[in-house]
C-alpha positions as CSV (number, residue, x, y, z in Angstrom):
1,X,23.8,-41.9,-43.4
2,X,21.3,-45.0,-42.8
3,X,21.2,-47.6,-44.6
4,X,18.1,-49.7,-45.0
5,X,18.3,-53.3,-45.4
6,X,15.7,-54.8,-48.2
7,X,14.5,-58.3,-47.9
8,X,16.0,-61.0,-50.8
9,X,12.2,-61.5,-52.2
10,X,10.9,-58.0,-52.1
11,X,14.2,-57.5,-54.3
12,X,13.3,-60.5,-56.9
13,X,10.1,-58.7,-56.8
14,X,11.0,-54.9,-58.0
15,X,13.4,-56.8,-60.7
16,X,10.5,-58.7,-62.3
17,X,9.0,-55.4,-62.7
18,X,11.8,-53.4,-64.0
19,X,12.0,-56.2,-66.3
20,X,8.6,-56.1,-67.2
21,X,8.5,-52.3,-67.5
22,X,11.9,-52.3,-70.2
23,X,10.1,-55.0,-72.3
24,X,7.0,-53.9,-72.3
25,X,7.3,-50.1,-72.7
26,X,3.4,-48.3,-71.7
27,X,2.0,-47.1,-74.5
28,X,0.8,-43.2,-75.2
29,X,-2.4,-43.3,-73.4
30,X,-4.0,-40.6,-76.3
31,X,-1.7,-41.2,-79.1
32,X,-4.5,-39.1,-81.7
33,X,-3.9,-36.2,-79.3
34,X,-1.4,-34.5,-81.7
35,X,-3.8,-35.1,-84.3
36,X,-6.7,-33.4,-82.5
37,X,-4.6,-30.1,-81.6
38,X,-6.3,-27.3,-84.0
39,X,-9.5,-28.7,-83.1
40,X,-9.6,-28.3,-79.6
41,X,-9.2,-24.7,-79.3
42,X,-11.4,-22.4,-81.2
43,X,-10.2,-21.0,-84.5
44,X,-9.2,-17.1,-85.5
45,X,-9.2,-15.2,-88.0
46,X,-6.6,-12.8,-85.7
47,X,-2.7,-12.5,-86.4
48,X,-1.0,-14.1,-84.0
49,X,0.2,-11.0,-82.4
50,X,-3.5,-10.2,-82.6
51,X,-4.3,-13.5,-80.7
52,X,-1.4,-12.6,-77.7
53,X,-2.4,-9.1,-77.5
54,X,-5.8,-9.9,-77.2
55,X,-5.2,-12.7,-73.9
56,X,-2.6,-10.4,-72.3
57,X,-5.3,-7.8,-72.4
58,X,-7.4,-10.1,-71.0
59,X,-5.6,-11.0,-68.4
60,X,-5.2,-7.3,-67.1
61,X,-1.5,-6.5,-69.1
62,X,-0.9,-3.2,-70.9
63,X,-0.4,-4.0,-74.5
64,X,1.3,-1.1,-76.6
65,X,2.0,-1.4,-80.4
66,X,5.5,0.1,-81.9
67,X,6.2,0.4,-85.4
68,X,10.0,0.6,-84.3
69,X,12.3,1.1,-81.7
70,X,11.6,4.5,-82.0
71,X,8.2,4.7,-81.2
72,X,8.8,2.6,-78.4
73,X,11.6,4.9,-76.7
74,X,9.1,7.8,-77.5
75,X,6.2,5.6,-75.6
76,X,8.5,4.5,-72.4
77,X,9.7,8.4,-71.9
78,X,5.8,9.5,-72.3
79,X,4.7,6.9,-69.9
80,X,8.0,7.9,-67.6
81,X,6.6,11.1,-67.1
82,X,2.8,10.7,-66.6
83,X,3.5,8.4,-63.8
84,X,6.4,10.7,-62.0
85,X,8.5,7.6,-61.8
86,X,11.5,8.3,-59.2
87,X,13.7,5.4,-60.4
88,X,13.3,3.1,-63.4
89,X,15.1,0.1,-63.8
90,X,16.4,-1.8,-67.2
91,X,17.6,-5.1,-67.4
92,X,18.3,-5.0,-70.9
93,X,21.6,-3.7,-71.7
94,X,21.2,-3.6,-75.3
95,X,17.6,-1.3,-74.7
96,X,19.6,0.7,-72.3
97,X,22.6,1.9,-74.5
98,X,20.0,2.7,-77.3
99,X,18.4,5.1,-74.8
100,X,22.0,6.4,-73.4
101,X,22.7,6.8,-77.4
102,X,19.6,8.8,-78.1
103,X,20.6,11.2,-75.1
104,X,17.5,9.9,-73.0
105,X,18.9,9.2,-69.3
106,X,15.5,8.3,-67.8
107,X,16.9,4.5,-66.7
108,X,19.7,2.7,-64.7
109,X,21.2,-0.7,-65.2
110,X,18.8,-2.9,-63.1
111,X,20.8,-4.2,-59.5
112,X,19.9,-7.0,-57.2
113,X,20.7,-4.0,-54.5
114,X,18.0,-1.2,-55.4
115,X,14.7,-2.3,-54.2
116,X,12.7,0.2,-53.9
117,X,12.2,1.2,-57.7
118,X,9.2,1.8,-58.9
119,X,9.1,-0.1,-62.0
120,X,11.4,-2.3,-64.5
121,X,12.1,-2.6,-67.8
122,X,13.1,-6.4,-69.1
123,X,13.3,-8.2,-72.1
124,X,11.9,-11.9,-72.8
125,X,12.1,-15.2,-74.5
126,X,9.4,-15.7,-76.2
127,X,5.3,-14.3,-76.6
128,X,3.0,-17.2,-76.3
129,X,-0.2,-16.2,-77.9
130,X,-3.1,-18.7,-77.1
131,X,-2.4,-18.1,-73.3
132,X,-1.1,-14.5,-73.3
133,X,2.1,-16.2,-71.4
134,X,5.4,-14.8,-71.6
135,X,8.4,-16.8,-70.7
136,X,11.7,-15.8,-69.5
137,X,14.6,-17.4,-68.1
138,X,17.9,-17.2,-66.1
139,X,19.8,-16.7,-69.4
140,X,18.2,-12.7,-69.4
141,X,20.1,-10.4,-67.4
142,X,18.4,-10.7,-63.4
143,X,16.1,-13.1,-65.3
144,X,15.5,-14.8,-61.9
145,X,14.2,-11.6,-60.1
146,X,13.8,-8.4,-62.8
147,X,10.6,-9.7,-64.0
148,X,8.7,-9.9,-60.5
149,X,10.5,-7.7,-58.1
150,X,9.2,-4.6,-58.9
151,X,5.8,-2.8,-58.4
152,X,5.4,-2.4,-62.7
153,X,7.1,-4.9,-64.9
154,X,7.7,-3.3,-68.4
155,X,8.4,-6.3,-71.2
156,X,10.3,-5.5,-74.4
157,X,9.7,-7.8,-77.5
158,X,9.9,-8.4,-81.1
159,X,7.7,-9.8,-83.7
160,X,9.7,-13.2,-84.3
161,X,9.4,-13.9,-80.3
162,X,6.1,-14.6,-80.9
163,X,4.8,-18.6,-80.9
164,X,1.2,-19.8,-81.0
165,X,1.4,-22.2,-77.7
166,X,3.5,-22.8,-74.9
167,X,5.1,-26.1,-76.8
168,X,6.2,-24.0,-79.6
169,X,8.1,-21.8,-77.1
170,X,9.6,-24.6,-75.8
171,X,11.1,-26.0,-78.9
172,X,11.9,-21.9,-80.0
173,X,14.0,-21.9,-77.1
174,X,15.8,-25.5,-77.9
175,X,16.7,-24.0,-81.2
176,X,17.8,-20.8,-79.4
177,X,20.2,-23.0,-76.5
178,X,20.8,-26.3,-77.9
179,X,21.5,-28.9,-75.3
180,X,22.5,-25.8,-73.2
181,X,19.1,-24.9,-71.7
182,X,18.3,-22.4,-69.3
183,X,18.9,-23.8,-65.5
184,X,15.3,-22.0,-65.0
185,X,12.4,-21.3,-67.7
186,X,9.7,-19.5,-66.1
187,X,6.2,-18.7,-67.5
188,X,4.8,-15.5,-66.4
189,X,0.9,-15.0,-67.2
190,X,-0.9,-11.7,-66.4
191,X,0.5,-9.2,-63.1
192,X,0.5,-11.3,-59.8
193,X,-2.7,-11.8,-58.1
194,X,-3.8,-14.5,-55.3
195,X,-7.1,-15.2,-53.3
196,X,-5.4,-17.2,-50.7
197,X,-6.5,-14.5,-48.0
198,X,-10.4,-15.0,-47.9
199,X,-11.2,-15.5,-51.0
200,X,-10.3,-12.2,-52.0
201,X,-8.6,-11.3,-55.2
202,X,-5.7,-9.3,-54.7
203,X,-3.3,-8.2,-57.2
204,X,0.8,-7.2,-56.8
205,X,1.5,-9.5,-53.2
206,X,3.9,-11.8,-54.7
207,X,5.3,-9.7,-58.1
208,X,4.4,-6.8,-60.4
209,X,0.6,-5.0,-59.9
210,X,0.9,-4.3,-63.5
211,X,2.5,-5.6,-66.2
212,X,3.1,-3.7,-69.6
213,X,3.9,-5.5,-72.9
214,X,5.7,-2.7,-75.4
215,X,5.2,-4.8,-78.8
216,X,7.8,-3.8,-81.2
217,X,6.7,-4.7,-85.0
218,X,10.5,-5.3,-86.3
């Protein structure tokens, strides 16, 4: 490895300014920022599942309300069959016993090695409502790959995932890991789409076409 020599005054130089820096910490440049937060986006008179429902729609998801667990089972096996699915995928272990237990074998534990399923179905971190963001992270089960893999990307969550912005996510999932954070936290907004190729919008080159959020109210 080289080794570059650095000249005695360029030294005295960069220590007068780490000095300077440690005694003079830089002020917030907006320190009324915080204060300003629920005035810079419009206000609503929408839940906030309301609010996240109504972006992810927006940003060409599938939202679908369930009352419980039930209902959602019932709406996966209904939207199984109207789209002939070959092979569907589910990361979520927990979701996938409750299917085993209810007699329904219509998905397989989600493997690195199939690639060609049509769709899969994942859990998540949190619902971020202003944005219609959802955020997983390599704590979930594939949570690296599951989530934009696969042609249709199916999303699992529960009413206390959801948080009005992305910073209230963020602190969810301290409370949720501690110190002990994720080694990646990834942010997923609407199915994958890029212009990159003439201007031209296309959706599903780099992750899921379509993205389905089943909401479960519990």
């Amino acid at each position: 490895m080289q080794t570059f020599k650095t000249s005695k005054s360029r030294e005295n130089i960069l220590s007068n300014i780490r000095k300077g820096l440690n005694e003079m910490p830089m002020p917030i440049p907006f320190p009324e920022a915080d204060s300003l937060k629920n005035d810079i986006f419009a206000k609503s008179d929408l839940s906030i599942e309301e609010i996240f429902a109504q972006a992810f729609i927006q940003l060409g998801g599938k939202f679908v309300f369930c009352d419980n667990e039930q209902m959602l089972m019932e709406n996966i096996v209904a939207l199984n069959e109207s789209r002939g699915w070959k092979q569907l995928l589910c990361s979520d272990k927990r979701l996938l016993h409750l299917f085993q237990n209810n007699k329904l074998n219509i998905a397989e534990l989600a493997d690195p090695a199939i690639e060609k399923a049509e769709a899969c179905i994942t859990d998540c971190e949190v619902l971020v409502a202003r944005t219609g963001s959802v955020i997983f992270s390599s704590r979930q089960y594939m949570g690296r790959s599951a989530s934009i893999f696969y042609p249709v990307h199916i999303i699992i969550a529960y009413a206390n995932q959801v948080v009005a912005d992305i910073e209230d996510g963020l602190e969810l999932m301290k409370k949720r890991y501690g110190t002990e954070l994720p080694s990646m936290i990834n942010l997923n907004t609407g199915p994958s789409r890029t212009a990159d190729i003439e201007k031209t919008l296309v959706v599903g080159v780099h992750g899921p076409a379509e993205v389905f959020c089943f909401y479960i109210n519990a």
